[in-house]
N, C-alpha and C positions, 0 to 999 in steps of 0.2 A: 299799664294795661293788664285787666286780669283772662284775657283772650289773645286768638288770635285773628288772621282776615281782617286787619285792617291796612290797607292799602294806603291811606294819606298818611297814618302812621311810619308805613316802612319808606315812601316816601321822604317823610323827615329826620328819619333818622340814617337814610344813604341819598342824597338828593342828586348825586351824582353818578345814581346805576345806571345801567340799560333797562330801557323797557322792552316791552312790557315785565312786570315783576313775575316770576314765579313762585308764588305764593304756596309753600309748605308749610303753613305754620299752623293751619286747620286741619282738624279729622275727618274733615269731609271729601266723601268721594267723590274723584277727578270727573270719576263716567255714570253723571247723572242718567236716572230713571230719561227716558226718551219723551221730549216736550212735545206737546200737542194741544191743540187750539179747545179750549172746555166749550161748551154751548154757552151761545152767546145771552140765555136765562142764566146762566151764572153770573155774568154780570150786572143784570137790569133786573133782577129778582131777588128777592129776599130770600137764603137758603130755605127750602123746604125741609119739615123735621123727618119726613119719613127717607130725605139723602142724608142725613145726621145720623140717624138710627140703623141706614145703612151701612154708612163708616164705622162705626161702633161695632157694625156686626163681623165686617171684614176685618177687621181689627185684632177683635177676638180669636179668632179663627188664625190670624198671622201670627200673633202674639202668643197663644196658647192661656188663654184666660175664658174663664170658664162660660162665660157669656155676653150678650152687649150690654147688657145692666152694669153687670161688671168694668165697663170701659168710660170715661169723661174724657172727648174730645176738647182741646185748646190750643187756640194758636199760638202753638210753643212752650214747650216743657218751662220756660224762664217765667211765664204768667202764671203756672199753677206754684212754685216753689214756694213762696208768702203764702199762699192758701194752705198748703196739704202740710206746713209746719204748725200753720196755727187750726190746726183740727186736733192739737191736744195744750193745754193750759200753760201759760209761760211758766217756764220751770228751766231745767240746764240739758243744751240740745251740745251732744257732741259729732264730731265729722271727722271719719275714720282719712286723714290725710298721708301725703299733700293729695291734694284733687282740685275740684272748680273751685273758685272762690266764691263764686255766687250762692252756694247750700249756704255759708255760713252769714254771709248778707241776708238772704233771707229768710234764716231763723230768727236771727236779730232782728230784723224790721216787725217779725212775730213775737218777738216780746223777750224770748228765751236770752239767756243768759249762753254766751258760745264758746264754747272752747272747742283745739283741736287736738287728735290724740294719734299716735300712728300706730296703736299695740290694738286688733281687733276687740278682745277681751276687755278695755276698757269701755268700750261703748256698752256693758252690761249697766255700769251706773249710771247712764244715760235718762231722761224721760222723753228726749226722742234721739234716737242714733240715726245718724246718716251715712249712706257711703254711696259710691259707685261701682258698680259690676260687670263687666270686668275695670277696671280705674283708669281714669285719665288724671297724667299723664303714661304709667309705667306698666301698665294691661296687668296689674294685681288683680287676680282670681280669687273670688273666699269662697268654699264652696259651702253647695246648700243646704247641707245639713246644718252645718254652722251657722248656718243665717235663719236658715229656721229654729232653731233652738233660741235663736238670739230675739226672736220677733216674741216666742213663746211667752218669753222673760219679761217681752216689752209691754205683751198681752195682759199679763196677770197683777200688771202695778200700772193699770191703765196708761201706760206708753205707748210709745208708737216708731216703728222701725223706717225709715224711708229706703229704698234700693234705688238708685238712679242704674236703668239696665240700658244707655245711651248707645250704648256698642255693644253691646247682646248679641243683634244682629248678626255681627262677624266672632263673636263669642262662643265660649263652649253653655251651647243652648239646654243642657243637663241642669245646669247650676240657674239658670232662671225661676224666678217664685214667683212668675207671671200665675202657672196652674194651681197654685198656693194661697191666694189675697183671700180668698171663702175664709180661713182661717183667723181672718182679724188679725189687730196688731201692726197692719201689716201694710202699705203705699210703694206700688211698682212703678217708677216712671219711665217711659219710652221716649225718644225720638224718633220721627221720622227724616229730618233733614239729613242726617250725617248719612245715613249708609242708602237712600236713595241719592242724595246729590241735590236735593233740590231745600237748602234751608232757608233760602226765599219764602220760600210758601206759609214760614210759621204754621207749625203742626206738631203738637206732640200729646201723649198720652198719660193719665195717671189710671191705674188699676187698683180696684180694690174689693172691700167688699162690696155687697149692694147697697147697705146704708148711706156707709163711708162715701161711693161714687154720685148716690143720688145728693146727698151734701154738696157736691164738689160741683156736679153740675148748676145744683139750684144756684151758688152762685156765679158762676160764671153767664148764666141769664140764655137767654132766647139767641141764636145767630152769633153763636162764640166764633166756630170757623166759618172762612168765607166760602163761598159758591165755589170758586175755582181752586180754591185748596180743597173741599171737597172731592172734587174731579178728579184731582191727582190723589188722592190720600185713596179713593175707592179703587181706581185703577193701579195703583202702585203694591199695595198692599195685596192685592188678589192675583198680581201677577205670579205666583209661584217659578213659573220655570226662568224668568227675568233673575230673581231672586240668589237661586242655587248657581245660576249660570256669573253671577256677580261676584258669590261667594269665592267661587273658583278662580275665577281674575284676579280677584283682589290679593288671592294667598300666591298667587303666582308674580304679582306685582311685590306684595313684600317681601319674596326670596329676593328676588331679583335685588331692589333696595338693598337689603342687607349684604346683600352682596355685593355694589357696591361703596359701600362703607368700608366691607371688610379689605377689600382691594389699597384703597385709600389707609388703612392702617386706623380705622374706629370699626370697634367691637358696638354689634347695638345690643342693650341692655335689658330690652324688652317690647310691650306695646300690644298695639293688636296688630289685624291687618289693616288697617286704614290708618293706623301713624304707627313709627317705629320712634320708640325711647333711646337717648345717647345718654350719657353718665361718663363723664373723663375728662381729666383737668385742661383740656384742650378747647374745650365748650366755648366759651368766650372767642378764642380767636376765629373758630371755624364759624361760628356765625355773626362776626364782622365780616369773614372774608368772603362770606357767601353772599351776604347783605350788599357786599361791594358790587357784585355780579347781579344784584339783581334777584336774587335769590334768596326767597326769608322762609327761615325757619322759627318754632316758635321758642323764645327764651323767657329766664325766669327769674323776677329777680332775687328771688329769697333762696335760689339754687343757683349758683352761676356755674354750676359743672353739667345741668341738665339742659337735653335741648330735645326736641320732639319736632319730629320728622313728617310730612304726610306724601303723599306720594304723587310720583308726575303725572297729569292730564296727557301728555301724546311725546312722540317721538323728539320732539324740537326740546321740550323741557327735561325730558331723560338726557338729550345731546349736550343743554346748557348746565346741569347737574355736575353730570361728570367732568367737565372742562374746568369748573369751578373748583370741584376736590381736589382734581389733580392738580391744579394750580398753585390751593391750599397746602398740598401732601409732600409741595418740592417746599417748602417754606422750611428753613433753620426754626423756626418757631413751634410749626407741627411736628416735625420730629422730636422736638425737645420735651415737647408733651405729651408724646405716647410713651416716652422713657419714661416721664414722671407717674402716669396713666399706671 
């Protein structure tokens, strides 16, 4: 599995936990955007483009792009990847790693030749460079000058730069080249599921220029997002003070988190606020032994010393957490691997 949140997965691979599972192994946040019942025209009507053109515009405006021209709504940043790869000629697309696995699936499916690279500087010989900003799994930052410079390069030998800014959101919003796509070269991608909570709803965004977005849209055709992702995507988006007040939670959830790891005897290695990176030769056991409990984190298999963290939904899964590490932390095993560590 190149994810994670999948539940009949962790199922089969601990068949013997407690339930329900506490599922850390996504970045998504525990304390979804507040659910509420859309007009019942969103369901029995075909979206209307001027509620399309709305979202686009709040969009804008939340993302820091320059306008709603500038924005192509889709349901889910995973439907535009195949698209916004193949808006330059198959050629050699590299993907500044480790990250999603799915960039490099769908440049391939666009024709490109893929390889991966982890040095940012190689993605100069690129003809389309991808990364993410800040990176899942390990919240690597490149900053934007860097990336502007690098889109520049991508500009002037007809390339093209992709940024996947998924966690942005909880990101240092400096480094975003959302206010930058005017300048060509250049495809911003967003999500909305992860840091509102609700990835149900398939919704996510590509920025670019005007040309570039009116391409994007024309294919994705008439009634791309539905009625009641609309709904949520216009009210989520506009909530500003929901927004900042989330921000705040969430970095107070991640001390905490860290803290307790560090209690337990793991150092976390990185991350954003909405999942914390582990890195130490104890990886493996500690997410057998959490998986034991009921508890999954997300693992990897071409890293078996990394594990990625997201954080607990209420007091009962903070209570099943901790029971679980301590449990883990009296093991002659875990010890032996923070020595090694």
């Amino acid at each position: 599995m190149d994810h994670g949140g999948s539940l009949g997965r962790a199922r089969a691979l601990f068949p013997g936990a407690p339930e329900p599972f506490v599922d850390l192994s996504t970045g998504i946040n525990p304390h979804s955007y507040p659910l509420f019942e859309p007009p019942a025209t969103a369901f029995t009507r075909l979206p209307e483009a001027a509620r399309s053109a709305e979202l686009a515009t709040v969009a804008a405006t939340a993302y820091g792009a320059p306008a709603r021209a500038n924005v192509v709504a889709a349901p889910g940043t995973q439907i535009l990847l195949p698209r916004v790869a193949s808006l330059v000629a198959p050629g050699r697309a590299l993907v500044l790693s480790p990250t999603y696995a799915e960039h490099a699936r769908a440049a391939a499916v666009a024709g490109h030749k893929v390889a991966e690279v982890t040095n940012f500087a190689a993605l100069a010989e690129a003809d389309l460079a991808i990364l993410v900003n800040p990176n899942n799994p390990d919240g690597r930052v490149v900053a934007r000058d860097d990336l502007l410079a690098l889109a520049a390069r991508m500009k002037a030998k007809g390339g093209l730069l992709v940024v996947d800014e998924a966690f942005m959101d909880v990101g240092p919003r400096e480094d975003s080249l959302a206010g930058d796509i005017g300048r060509g070269g250049l495809v911003v991608l967003r999500s909305f599921g992860k840091f509102f909570g609700l990835a149900g709803v398939r919704l996510g965004f590509a920025l670019a220029d005007t040309a570039t977005a009116a391409l994007l849209d024309s294919q994705l055709g008439p009634w791309a997002v539905a009625g009641p992702t609309l709904e949520y995507g216009i009210a989520a988006l506009g909530d500003i003070a929901w927004q900042q007040a989330m921000r705040q939670r969430l970095a107070e959830d991640a001390a905490r988190l860290d803290a307790l790891f560090a209690h337990h005897g793991v150092t976390v290695a990185g991350g954003t606020t909405l999942f914390r990176y582990l890195d130490f030769a104890g990886a493996p056991g500690l997410f057998e032994a959490l998986g034991r409990q009921g508890i999954l984190l997300r693992h990897f298999a071409q890293r078996p010393h990394a594990l990625r963290s997201g954080l607990p939904g209420n007091e009962d899964e903070w209570r099943r957490l901790e029971a679980a590490l301590a449990g883990w932390a009296a093991t002659g095993e875990a010890r032996q691997n923070r020595i090694r560590a």
